[in-house]
Structures are given as C-alpha cells and as structure tokens.
C-alpha positions in Angstrom: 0.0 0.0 0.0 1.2 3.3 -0.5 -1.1 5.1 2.0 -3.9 5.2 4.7 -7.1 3.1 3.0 -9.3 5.1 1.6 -6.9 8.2 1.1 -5.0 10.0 -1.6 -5.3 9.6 -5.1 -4.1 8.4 -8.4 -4.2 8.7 -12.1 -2.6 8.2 -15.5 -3.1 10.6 -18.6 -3.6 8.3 -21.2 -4.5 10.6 -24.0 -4.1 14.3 -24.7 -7.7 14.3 -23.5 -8.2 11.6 -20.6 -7.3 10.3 -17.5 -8.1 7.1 -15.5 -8.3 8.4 -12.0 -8.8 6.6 -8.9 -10.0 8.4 -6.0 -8.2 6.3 -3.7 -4.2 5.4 -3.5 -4.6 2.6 -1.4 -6.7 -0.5 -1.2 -6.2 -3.9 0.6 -5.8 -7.2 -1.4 -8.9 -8.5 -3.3 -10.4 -5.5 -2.9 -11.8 -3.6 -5.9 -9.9 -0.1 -6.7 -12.6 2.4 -8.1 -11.2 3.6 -11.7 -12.8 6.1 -13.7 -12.2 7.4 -17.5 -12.4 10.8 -17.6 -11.6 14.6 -19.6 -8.9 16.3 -18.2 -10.9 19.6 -18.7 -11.5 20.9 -15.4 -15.3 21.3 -14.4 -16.9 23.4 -11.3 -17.9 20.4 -9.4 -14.4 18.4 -9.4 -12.8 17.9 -5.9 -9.7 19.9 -5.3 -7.6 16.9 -5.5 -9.4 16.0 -9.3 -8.5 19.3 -10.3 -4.6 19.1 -8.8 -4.5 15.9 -11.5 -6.2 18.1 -14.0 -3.7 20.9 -13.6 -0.7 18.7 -14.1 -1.6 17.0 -16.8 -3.1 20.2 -18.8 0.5 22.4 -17.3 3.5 19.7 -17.8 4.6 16.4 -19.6 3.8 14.2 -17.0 2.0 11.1 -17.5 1.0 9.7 -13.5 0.6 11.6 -10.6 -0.2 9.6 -7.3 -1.3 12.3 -3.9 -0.2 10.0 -1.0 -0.1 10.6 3.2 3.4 10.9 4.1 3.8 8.3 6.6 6.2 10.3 8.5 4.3 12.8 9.3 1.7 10.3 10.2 3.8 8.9 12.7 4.9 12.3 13.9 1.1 13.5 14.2 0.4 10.2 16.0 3.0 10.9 18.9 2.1 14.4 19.4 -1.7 13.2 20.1 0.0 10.6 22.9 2.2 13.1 23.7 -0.3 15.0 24.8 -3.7 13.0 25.4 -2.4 9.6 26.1 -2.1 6.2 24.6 -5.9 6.2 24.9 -6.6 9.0 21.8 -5.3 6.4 19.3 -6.1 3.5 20.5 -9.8 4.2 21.5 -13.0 2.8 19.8 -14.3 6.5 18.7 -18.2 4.4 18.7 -17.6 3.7 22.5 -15.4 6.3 23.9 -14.8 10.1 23.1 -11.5 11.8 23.4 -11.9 15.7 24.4 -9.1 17.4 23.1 -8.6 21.3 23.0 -7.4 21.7 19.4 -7.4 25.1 18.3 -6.9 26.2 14.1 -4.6 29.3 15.4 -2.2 26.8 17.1 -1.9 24.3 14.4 -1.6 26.6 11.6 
C-alpha cells in the first residue's frame, strides 16, 4: 500500500484528452480499486484533488501523478496526540469512547 485506505489519489493521462483516476491510492488485497475514464478539462464540481491531477496533466509532460499521506508525518502526528492525550486517543473505539481534546486552528496553523 502506498497510503492510509481510503486516502489519496491516483491517475494516469492516457491521451491528450483523458485520464483514469482513482479516488483512492490505497486498497487492501482482493479488494476492488474504483477507476474512472475521464476529460482532463477541469469542471466546477471536481474535488480539489481532481482538479490538482487536472492541472498537471493540462501544465506539464507528465504522464502519472499519485497524492499519498506521508507516513512520516503520520507517525509524527500520531505521537504528538499521545504526547499530549495519552495512549488512549489512538487507541480508543471513537463508537464507545470520546476523546476531548482542546485543538485550536490558530495553534496548528
């Protein structure tokens, strides 16, 4: 896998025109990976991440583009919740047990 299930992206230009795009750059074994033909002309109601694919293939040469976590910063954003709220805030069943943390947008810019 290259990321988190069910996150990311990827696609391949396959003519001056089209794309197959997946909205998903992961997906376990024997499990079927959504793939869609489709223009590279950008419309109002793509995603932002359909329209980053769009841009690069309509602005350079390339051919692929895959939009992956980074699995460093994962980790790193995994041990600053523990850090700070415990083993408990990634290890708890979010459907039994609710974390309260104090997250404010101004400190994590």
């Amino acid at each position: 896998m290259i990321g988190a299930y069910g996150t990311g992206s990827m696609s391949q230009k396959v003519t001056s025109r089209e794309m197959i795009y997946s909205p998903v750059s992961a997906v376990p074994s024997k499990m079927e990976i959504p793939l869609v033909r489709i223009s590279t002309e950008i419309h109002e109601e793509d995603d932002f991440e359909l329209v980053l694919h769009k841009l690069i293939y309509n602005n350079t040469n390339f051919t692929t583009c895959m939009m992956t976590s980074n699995p460093l910063a994962t980790a790193d954003g995994m041990a600053a919740l523990m850090e700070r709220f415990g083993m408990e805030s990634i290890l708890a069943d979010l459907h039994e047990q609710r974390i309260e943390t104090t997250f404010q947008d101004r400190l994590n810019p």
